[in-house]
RODOKE-714863 format. One record per atom (N, C-alpha, C, O, CB): residue in three letters; x, y, z negated. Coordinates in pm, whole numbers, plus 50000, padded with zeros to 5 digits. Each point is the difference from the previous one (the first is absolute). Glycine has a CB too. Example, Ala and Ser with C-alpha at 12.3 -4.5 7.8 and 13.67 -1.06 7.14 Angstrom:
2
Ala513194943149220
Ala499115011950000
Ala500905012050000
Ala501044999849934
Ala497074988549941
Ser501545022250197
Ser500825011949994
Ser499235010949927
Ser500515011149983
Ser500674982650232
END
This chain:
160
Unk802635018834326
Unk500834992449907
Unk499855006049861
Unk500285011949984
Unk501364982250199
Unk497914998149708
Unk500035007949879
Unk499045008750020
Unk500115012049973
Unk502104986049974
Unk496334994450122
Unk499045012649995
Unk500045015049995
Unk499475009149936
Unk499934974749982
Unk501665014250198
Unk500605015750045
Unk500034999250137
Unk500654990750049
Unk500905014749760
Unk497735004650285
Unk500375000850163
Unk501174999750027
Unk500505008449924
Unk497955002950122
Unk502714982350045
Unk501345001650015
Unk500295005850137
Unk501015005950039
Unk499384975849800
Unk498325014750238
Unk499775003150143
Unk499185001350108
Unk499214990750017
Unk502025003749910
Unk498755014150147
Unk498515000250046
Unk500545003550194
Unk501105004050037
Unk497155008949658
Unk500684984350384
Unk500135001750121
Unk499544983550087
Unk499314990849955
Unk502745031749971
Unk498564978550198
Unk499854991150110
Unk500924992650010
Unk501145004549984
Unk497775007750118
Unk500904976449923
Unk500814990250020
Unk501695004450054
Unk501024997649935
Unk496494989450110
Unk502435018650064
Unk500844998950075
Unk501075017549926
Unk501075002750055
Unk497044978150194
Unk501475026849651
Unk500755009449924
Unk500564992049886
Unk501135001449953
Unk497455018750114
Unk500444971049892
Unk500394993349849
Unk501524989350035
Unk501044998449936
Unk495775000049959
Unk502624995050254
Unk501494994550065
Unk501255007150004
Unk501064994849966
Unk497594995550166
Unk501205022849914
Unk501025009850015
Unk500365001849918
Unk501144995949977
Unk498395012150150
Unk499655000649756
Unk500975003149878
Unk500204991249894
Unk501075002849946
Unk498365017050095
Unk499944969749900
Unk500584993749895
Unk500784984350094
Unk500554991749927
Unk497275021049845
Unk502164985450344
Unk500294987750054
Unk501394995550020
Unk500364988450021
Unk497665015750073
Unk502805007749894
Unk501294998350039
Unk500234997450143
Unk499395007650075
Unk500914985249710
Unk500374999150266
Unk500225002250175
Unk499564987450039
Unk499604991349923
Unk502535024450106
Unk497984983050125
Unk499864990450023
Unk500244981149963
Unk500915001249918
Unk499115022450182
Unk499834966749906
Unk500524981949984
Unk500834997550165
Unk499595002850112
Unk497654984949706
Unk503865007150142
Unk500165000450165
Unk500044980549999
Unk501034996749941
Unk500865034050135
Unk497604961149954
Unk500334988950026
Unk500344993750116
Unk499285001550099
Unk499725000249747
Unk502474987950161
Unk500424994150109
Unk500654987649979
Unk500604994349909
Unk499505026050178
Unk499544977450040
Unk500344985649995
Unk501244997350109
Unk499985005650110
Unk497384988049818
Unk503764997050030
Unk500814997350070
Unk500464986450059
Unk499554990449937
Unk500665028249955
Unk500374979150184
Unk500034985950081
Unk501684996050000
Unk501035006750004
Unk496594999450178
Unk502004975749811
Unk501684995650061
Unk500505005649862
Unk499385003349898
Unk500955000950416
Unk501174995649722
Unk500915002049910
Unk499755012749875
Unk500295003149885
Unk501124986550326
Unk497785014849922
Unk499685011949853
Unk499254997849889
Unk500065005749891
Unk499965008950253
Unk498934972249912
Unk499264998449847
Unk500194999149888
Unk499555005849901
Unk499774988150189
Unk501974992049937
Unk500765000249880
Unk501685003949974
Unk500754998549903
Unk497364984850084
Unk502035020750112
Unk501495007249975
Unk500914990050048
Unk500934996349929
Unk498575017749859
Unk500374983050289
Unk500784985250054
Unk500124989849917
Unk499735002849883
Unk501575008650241
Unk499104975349903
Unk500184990049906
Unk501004988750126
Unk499644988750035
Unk497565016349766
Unk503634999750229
Unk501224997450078
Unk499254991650149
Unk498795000450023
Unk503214997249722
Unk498804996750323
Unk499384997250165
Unk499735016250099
Unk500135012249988
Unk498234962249892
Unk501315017750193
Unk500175014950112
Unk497975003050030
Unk499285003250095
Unk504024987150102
Unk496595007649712
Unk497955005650062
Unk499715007750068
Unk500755009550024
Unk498484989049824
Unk499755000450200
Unk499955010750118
Unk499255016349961
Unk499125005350068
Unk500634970350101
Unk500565027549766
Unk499455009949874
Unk500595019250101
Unk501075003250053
Unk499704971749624
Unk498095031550307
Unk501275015450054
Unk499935001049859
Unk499604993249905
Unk499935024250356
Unk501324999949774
Unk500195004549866
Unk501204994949936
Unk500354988650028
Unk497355013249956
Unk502935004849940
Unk500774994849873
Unk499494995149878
Unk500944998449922
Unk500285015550155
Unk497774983149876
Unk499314990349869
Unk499325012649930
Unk500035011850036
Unk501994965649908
Unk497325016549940
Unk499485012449948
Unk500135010749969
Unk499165009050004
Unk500444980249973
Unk502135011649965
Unk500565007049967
Unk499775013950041
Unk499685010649946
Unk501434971050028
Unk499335012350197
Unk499785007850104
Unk498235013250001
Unk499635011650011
Unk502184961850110
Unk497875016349863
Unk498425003150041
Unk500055013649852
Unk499685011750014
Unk498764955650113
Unk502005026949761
Unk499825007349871
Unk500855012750032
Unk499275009750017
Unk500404968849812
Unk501325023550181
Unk500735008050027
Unk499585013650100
Unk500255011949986
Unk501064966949952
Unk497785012150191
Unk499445005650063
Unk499185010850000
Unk500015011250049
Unk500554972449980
Unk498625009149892
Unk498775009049884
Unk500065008149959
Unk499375010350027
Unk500174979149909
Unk501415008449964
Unk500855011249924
Unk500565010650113
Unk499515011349998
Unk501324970649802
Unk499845016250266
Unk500825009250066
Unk498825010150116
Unk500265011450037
Unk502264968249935
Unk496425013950061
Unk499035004650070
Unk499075007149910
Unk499435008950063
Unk500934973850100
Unk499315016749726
Unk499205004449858
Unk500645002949889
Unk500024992749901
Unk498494994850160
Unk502095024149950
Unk500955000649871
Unk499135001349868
Unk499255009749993
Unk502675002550146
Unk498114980349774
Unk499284999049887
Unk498724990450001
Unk499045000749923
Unk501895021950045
Unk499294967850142
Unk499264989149968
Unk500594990749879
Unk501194999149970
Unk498075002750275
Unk499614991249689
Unk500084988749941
Unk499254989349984
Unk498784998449994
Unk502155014349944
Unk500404976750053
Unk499504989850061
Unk498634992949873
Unk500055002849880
Unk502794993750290
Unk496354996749876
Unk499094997849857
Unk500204981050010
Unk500094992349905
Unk497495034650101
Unk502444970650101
Unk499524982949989
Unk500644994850131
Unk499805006950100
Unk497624994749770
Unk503604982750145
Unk500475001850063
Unk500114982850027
Unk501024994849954
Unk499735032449992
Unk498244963750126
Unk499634987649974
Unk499994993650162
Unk499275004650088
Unk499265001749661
Unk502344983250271
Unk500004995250122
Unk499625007550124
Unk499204997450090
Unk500504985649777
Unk501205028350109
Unk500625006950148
Unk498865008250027
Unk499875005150111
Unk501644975550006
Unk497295021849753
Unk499065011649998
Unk500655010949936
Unk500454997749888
Unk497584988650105
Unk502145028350068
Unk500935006549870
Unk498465013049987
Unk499285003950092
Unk504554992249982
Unk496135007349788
Unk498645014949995
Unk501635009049907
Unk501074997649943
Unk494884989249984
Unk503195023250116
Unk500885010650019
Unk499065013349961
Unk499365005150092
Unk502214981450105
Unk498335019149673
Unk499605014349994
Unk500375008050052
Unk501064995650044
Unk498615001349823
Unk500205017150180
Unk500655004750099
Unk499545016949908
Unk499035002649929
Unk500804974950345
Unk501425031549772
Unk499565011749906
Unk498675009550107
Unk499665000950118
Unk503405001149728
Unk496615003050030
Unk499045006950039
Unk500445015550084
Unk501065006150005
Unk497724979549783
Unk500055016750264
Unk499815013050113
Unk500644993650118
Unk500265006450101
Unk499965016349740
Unk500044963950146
Unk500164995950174
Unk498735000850114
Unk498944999049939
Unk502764983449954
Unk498155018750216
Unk498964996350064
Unk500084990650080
Unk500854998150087
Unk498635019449885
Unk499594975950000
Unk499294983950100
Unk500595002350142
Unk500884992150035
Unk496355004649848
Unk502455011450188
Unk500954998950143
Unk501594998850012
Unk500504993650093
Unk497685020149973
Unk502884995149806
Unk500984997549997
Unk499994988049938
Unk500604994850094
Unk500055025849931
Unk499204970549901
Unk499934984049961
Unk500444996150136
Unk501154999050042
Unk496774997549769
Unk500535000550273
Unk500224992750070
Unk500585002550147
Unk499904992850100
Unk498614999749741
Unk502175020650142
Unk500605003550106
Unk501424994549990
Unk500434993050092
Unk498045026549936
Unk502384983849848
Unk501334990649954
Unk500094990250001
Unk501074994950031
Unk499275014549870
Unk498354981750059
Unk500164983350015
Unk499484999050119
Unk500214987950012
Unk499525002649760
Unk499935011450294
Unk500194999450171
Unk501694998350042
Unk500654990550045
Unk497005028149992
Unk502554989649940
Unk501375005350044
Unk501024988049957
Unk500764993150068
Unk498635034749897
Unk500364972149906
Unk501174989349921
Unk499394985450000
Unk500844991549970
Unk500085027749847
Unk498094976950205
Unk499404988249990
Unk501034982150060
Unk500124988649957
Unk497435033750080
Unk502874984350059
Unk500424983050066
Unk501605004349949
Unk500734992249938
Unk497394999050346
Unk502165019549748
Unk501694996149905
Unk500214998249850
Unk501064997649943
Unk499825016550222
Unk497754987749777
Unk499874994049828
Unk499464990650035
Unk499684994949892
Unk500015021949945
Unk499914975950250
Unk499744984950005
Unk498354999249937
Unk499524989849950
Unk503425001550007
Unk496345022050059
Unk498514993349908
Unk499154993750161
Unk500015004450115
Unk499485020049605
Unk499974965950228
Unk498895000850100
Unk498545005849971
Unk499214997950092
Unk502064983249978
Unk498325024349843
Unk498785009049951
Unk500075011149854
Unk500334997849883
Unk498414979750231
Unk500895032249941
Unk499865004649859
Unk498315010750001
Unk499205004050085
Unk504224996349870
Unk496755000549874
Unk498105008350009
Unk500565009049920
Unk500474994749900
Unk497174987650101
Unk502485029250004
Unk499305009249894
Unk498625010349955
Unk499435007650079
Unk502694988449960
Unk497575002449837
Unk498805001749927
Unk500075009249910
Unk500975000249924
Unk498554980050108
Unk499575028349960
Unk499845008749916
Unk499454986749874
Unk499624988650024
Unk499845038450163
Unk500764983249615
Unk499524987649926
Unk498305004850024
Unk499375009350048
Unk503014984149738
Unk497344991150131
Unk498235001249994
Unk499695013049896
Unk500795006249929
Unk498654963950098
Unk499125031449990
Unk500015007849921
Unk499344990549839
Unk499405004749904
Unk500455017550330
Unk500514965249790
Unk499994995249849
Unk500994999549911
Unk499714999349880
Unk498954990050200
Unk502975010949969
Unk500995004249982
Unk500555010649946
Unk500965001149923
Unk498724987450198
Unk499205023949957
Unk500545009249933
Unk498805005249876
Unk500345011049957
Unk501354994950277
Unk497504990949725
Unk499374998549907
Unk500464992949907
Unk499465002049891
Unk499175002150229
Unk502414986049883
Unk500644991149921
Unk501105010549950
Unk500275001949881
Unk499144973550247
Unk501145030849973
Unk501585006649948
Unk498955009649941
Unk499564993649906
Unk503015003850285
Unk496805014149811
Unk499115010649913
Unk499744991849847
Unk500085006449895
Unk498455005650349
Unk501234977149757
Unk499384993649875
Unk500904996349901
Unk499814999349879
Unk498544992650250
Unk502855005349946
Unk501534996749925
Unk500355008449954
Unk500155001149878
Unk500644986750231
Unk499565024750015
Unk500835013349941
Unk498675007049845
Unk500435004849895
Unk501145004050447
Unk496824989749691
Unk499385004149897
Unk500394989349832
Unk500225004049886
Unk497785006550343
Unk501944978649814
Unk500614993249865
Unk501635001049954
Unk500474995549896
Unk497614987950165
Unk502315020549996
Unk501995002149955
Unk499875017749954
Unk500895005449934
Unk500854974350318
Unk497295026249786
Unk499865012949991
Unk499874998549810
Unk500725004149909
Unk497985004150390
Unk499704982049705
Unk499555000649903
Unk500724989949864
Unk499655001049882
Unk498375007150296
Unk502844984249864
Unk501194995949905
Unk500995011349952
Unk500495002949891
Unk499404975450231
Unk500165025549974
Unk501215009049926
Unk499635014349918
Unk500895006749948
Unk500564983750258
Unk496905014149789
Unk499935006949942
Unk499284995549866
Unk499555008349921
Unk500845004550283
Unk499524969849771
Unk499654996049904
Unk501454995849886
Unk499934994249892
Unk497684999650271
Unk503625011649907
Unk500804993849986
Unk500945005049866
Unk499665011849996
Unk499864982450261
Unk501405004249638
Unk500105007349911
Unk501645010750131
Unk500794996250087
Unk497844982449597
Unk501025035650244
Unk501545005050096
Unk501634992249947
Unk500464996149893
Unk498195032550125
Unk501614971750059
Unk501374992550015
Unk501005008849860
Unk499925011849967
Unk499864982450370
Unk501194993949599
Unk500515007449898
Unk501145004950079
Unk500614992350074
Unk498554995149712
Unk501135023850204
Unk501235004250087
Unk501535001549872
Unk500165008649913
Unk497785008350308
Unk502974971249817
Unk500925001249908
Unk501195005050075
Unk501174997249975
Unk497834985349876
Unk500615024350232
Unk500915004050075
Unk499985017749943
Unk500905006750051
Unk498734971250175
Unk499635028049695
Unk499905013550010
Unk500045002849833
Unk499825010549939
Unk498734992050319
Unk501764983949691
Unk500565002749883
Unk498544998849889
Unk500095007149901
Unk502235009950223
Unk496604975949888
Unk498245004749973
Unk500304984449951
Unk500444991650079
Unk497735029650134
Unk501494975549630
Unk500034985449948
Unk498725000849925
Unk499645008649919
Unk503014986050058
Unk496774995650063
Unk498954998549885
Unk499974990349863
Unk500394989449951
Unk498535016550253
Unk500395004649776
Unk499954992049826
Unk498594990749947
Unk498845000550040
Unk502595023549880
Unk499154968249986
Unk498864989149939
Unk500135004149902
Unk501125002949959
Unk498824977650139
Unk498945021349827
Unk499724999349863
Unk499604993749931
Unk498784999550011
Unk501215011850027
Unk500604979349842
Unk499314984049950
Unk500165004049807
Unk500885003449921
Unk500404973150348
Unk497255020349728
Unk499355002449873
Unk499704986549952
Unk499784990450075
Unk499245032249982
Unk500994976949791
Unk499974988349937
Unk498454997649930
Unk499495010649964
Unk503284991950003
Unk496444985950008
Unk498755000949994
Unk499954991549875
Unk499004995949941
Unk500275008650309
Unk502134993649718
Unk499304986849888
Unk500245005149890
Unk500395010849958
Unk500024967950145
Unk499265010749855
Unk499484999749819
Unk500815014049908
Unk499625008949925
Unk500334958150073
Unk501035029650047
Unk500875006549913
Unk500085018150068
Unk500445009649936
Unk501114962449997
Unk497955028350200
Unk499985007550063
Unk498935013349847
Unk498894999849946
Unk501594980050371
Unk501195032149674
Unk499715010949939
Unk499475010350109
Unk499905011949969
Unk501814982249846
Unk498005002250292
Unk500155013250145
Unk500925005250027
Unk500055006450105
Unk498375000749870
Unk502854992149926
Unk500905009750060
Unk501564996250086
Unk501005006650025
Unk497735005649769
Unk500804972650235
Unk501024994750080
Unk499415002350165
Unk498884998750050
Unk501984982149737
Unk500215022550257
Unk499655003750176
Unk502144998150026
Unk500935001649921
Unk495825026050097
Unk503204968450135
Unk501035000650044
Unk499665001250174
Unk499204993950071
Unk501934993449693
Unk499665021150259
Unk499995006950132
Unk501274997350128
Unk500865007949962
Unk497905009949866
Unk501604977950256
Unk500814998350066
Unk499785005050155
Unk499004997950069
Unk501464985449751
Unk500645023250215
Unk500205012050059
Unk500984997650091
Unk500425009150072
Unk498915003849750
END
């Protein structure tokens, strides 16, 4: 990024360390898709809610990313491992009402994308002027000089 190396190695290290954690995606059925919409359907589960809650309470510090006709994706924090994933959604699966879920490590085009971002926000902010801090009592000043005609040079006014 910025004709600068940001990273180097094998696929499956570059996943690990810049990738963040796992995608957990699931899908839910019946009432849960859409959270009921009154009648008695034949739906398990308590509605999405349910299913969301679930998540959460099974992944503390998941978040949710996208959440479209009873598909929910779900970031999931990192240093989890792939067997505990799918050992919990085993476990919790039919009383959250999903009928499938996948989780995926990201691609590794993804994370070449997040390296390329964090290298351009890097490189904004050190193009950036420093922040005026009027909090520490630091004011800056303008200085405005007069150019015309009549201009002797010795008019200047300064504000502070």
């Amino acid at each position: 990024a910025a004709g600068r190396l940001r990273c180097l190695g094998g696929q499956q290290h570059l996943k690990s360390k810049y990738g963040g954690g796992y995608t957990l995606e699931l899908r839910v059925g019946g009432e849960a898709a859409g959270g009921g919409g009154g009648g008695g359907g034949g739906g398990r589960g308590g509605g999405g809610e349910e299913a969301h809650e679930g998540v959460c309470r099974l992944f503390p510090g998941a978040r949710l990313i996208e959440h479209v006709a009873g598909r929910s994706k779900y970031e999931l924090p990192s240093g989890m491992q792939l067997h505990d994933i799918f050992e919990q959604m085993e476990g919790a699966k039919s009383a959250l009402g999903v009928l499938d879920y996948s989780a995926t490590q990201p691609s590794l085009e993804s994370v070449f994308l997040a390296i390329a971002g964090s290298a351009a926000a890097d490189a904004a902010l050190s193009r950036a002027p420093p922040p005026a801090s009027a909090a520490s009592g630091d004011r800056g000043s303008i200085e405005l000089t007069s150019s015309g005609p009549a201009d002797d040079g010795a008019t200047a006014s300064q504000y502070v």
